[in-house]
C-alpha positions as CSV (number, residue, x, y, z in Angstrom):
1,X,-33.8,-16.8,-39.5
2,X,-32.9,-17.3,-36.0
3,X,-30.3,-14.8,-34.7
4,X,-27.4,-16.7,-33.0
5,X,-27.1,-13.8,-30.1
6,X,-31.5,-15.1,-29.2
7,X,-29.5,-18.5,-28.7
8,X,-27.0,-17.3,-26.9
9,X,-28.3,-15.6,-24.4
10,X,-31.5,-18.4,-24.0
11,X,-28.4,-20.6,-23.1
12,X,-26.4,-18.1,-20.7
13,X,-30.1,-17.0,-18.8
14,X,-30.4,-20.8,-18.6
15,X,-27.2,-21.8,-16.9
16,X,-27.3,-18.6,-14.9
17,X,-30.9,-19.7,-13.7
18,X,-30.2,-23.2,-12.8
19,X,-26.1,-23.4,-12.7
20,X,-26.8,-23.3,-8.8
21,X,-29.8,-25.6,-8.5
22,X,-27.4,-28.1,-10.7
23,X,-24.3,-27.6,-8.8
24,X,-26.7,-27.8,-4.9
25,X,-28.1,-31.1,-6.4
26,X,-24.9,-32.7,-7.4
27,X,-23.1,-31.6,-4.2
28,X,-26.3,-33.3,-2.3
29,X,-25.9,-36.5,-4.2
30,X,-22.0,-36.8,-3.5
31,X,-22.8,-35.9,0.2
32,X,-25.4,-38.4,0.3
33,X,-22.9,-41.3,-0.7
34,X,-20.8,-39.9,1.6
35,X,-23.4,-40.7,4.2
36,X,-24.3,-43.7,3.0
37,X,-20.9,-45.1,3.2
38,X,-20.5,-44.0,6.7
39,X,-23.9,-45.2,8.2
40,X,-23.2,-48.4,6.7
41,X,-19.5,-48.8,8.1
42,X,-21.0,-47.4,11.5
43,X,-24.0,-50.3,11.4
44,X,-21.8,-52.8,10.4
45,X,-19.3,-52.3,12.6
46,X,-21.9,-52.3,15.5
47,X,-23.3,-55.5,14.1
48,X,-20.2,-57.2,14.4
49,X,-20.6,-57.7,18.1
50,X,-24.4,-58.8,18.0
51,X,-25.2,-62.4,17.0
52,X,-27.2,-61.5,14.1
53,X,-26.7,-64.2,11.3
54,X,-23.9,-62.8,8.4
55,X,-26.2,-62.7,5.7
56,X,-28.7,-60.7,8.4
57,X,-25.9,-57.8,8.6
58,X,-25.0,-57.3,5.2
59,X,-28.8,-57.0,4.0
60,X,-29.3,-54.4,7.2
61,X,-26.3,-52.5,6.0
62,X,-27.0,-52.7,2.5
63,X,-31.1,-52.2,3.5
64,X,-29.4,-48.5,5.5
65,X,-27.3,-47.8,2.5
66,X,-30.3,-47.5,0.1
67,X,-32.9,-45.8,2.0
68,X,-30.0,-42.9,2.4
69,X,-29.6,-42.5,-1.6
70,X,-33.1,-42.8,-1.7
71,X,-33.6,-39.4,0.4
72,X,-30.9,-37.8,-1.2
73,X,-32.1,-38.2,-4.2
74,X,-35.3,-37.0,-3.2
75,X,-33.6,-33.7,-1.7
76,X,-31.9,-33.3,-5.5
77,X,-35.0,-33.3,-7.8
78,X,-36.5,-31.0,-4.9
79,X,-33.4,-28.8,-6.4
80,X,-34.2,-28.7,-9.9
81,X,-38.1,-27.7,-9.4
82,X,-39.6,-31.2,-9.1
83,X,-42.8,-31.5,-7.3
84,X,-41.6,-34.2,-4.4
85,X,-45.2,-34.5,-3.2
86,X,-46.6,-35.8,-5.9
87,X,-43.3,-38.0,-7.0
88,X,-43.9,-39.7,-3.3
89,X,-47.5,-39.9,-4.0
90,X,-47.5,-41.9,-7.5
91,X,-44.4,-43.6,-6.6
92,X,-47.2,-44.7,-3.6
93,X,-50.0,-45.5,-6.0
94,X,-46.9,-47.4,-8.5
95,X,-46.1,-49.4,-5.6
96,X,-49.3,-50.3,-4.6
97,X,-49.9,-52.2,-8.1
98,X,-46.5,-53.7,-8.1
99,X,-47.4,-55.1,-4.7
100,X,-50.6,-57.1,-5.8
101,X,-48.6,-57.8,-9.4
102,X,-45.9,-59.5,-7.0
103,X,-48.1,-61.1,-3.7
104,X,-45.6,-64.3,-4.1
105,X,-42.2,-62.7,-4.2
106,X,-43.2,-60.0,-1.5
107,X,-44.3,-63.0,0.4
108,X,-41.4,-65.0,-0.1
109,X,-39.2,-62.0,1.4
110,X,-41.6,-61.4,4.4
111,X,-40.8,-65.1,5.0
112,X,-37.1,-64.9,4.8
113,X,-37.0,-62.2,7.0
114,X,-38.9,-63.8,9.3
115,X,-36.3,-66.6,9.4
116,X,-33.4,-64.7,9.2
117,X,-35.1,-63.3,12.6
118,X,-36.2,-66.2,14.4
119,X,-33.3,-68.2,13.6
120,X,-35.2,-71.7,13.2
121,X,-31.9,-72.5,11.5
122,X,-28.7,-71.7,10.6
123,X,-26.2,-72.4,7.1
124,X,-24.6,-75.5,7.7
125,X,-28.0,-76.9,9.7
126,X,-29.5,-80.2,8.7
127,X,-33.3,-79.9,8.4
128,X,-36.5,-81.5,7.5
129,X,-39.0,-79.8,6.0
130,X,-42.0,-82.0,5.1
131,X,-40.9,-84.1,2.3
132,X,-37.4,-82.2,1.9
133,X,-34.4,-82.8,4.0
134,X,-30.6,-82.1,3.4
135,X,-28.2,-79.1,4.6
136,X,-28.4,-75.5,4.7
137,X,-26.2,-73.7,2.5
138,X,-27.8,-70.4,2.1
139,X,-30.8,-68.3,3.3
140,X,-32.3,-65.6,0.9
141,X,-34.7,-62.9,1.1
142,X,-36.9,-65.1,-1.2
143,X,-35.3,-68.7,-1.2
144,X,-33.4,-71.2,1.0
145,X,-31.4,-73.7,-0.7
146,X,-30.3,-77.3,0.7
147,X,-28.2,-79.7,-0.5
148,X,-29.3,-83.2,0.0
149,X,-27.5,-86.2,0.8
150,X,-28.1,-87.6,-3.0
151,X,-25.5,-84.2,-3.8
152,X,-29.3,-82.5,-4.8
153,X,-29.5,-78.6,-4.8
154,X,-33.3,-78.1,-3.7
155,X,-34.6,-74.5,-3.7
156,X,-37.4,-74.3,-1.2
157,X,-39.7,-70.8,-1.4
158,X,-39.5,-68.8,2.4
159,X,-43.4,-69.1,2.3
160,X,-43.2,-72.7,1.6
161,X,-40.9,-72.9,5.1
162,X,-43.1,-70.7,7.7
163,X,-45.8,-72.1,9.0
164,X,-44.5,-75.4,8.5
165,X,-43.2,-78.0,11.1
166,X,-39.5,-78.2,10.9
167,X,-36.9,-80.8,12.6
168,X,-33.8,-79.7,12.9
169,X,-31.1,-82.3,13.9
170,X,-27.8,-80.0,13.9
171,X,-25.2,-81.5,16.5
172,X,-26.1,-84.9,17.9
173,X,-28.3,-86.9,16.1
174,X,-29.8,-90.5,17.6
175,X,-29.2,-93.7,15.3
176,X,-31.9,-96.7,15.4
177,X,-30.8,-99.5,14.4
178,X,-32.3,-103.0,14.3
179,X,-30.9,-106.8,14.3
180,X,-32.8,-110.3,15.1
181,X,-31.4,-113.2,16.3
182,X,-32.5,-116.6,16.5
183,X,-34.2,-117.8,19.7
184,X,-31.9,-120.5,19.8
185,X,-29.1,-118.6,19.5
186,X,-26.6,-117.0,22.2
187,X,-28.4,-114.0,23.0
188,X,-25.9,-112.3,25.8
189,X,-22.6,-113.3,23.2
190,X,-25.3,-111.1,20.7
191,X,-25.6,-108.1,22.9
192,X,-22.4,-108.3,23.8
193,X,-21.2,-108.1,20.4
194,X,-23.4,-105.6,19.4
195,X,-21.8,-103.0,22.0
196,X,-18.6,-103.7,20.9
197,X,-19.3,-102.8,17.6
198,X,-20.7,-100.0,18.3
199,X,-17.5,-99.1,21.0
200,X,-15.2,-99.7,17.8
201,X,-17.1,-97.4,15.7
202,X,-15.3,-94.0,15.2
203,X,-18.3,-91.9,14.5
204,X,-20.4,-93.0,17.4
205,X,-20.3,-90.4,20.3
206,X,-18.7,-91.7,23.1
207,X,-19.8,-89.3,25.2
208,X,-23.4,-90.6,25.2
209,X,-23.8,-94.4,25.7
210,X,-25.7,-96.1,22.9
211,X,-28.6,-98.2,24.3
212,X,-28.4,-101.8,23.4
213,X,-31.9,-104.2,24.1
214,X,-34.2,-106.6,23.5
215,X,-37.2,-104.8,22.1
216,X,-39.4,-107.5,21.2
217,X,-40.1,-111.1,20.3
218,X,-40.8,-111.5,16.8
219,X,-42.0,-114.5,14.7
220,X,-38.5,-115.3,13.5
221,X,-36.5,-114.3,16.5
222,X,-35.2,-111.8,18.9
223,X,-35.0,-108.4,18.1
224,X,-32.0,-106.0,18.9
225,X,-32.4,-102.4,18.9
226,X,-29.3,-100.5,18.9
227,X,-29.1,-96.9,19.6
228,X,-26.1,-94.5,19.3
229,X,-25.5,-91.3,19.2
230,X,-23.5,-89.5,16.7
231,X,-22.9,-85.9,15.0
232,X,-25.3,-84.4,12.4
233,X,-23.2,-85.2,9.5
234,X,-22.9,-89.0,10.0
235,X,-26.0,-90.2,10.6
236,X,-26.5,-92.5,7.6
237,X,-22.6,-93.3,7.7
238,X,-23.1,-94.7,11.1
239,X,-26.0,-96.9,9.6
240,X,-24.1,-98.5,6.6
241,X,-21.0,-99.0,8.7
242,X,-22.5,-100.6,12.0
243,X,-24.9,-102.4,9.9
244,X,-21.9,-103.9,7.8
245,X,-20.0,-104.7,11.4
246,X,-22.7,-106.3,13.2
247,X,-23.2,-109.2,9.6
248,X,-19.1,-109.8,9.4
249,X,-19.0,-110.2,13.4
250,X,-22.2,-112.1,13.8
251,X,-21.1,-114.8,11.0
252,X,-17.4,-114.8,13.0
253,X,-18.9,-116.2,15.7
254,X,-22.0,-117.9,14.1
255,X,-24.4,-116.0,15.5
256,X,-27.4,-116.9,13.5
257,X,-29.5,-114.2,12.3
258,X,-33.0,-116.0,11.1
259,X,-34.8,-115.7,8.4
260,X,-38.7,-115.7,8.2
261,X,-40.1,-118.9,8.3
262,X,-43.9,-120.4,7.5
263,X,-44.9,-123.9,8.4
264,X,-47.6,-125.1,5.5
265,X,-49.9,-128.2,6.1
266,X,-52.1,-129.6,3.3
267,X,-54.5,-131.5,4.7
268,X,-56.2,-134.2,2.8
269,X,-58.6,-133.5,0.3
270,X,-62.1,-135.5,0.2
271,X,-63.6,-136.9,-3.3
């Protein structure tokens, strides 16, 4: 039978042997929060004046946040006997495997960072990305999602971006637009009306003037190429709306716009 005085004093040699190590470790942990806290407020703060992207700050801050738990954590199991040599090492060999287990995602966040970086584009952009287009609304280590203009939510993959050839039309954007008009027809009352349209429309720039020409002589009739400028954001507004204008005021002044015609002779057939 076990004698409770064994147990008792197994237990007291215990705590006196490792009461310190236990109370060193926790007292390293709370100081390591402690540090973490501050070294985050101090790199955010000194963020704040750089022109680093938002999400760019709070991934550096939360990026300096962790790799000071991690060494404090490091310095506690050091307290309690624990062989920090070979914890690095297999945590090395560990991480070795998970990195070929996850090529893509590790990819993915090389890529974001590498945008987050560069700065090809910002939230709120309007890009193209080979068959994709539509607005920024967030940039992730792994991910960047747009919203398109059919109210879509497309997630693109970061490695699916880099590399990639990317047109960014954030701020003014350049409107083509195209008209005939019969060669009989008035052709200066057509350009004419044309730029006024064009004056009258609200979401064409006026600090650029549209260009408004002939650009060439089709099989039907004369061809009218309008182009305004306008913001990011109203590009295909400016389409519909112009487009709409230039039919009601062409028919108001009967400005004939043609349609295609084909002149067909049968010629007579032999017996």
């Amino acid at each position: 039978m076990i004698d409770p005085s064994n147990i008792l004093n197994i237990v007291t040699d215990l705590l006196i042997r490792y009461s310190f190590q236990a109370i060193a470790a926790v007292v390293i942990l709370i100081a390591g929060v402690l540090c973490a806290r501050i070294t985050g407020g101090f790199i955010e703060r000194s963020l704040q004046k750089s022109t680093i992207e938002k999400h760019l700050q709070q991934l550096l801050v939360r990026a300096a946040k962790v790799v000071v738990l991690l060494f404090t954590a490091i310095l506690a199991l050091d307290k309690f006997g624990v062989q920090v040599t070979a914890l690095v090492a297999g945590l090395s060999v560990a991480g070795v495997g998970v990195g070929f287990a996850l090529q893509g995602v590790l990819g993915n966040i090389a890529a974001g960072l590498s945008i987050m970086f560069s700065k090809v584009f910002r939230i709120g952009d309007y890009i193209e990305i080979g068959t994709v287009r539509g607005q920024v609304q967030a940039v992730n280590l792994t991910s960047t999602i747009l919203r398109t203009l059919e109210d879509a939510r497309v997630i693109v993959p970061n490695r699916k971006i880099v590399g990639e050839i990317i047109y960014n039309y954030t701020g003014e954007r350049r409107v083509t637009l195209t008209v005939e008009v019969s060669y009989q027809g008035d052709l200066d009352l057509a350009l004419r009306t044309a730029r006024e349209v064009l004056a009258e429309n609200a979401r064409v720039l006026k600090t650029s003037e549209p260009q408004v020409g002939i650009v060439s002589l089709a099989d039907s009739g004369v061809r009218i190429t309008l182009r305004p400028w306008c913001k990011a954001e109203d590009y295909w507004h400016v389409q519909y709306e112009v487009y709409r204008a230039i039919l009601d005021r062409f028919r108001e002044r009967k400005i004939e716009i043609p349609y295609p015609t084909r002149e067909v002779r049968i010629l007579g057939q032999t017996n």
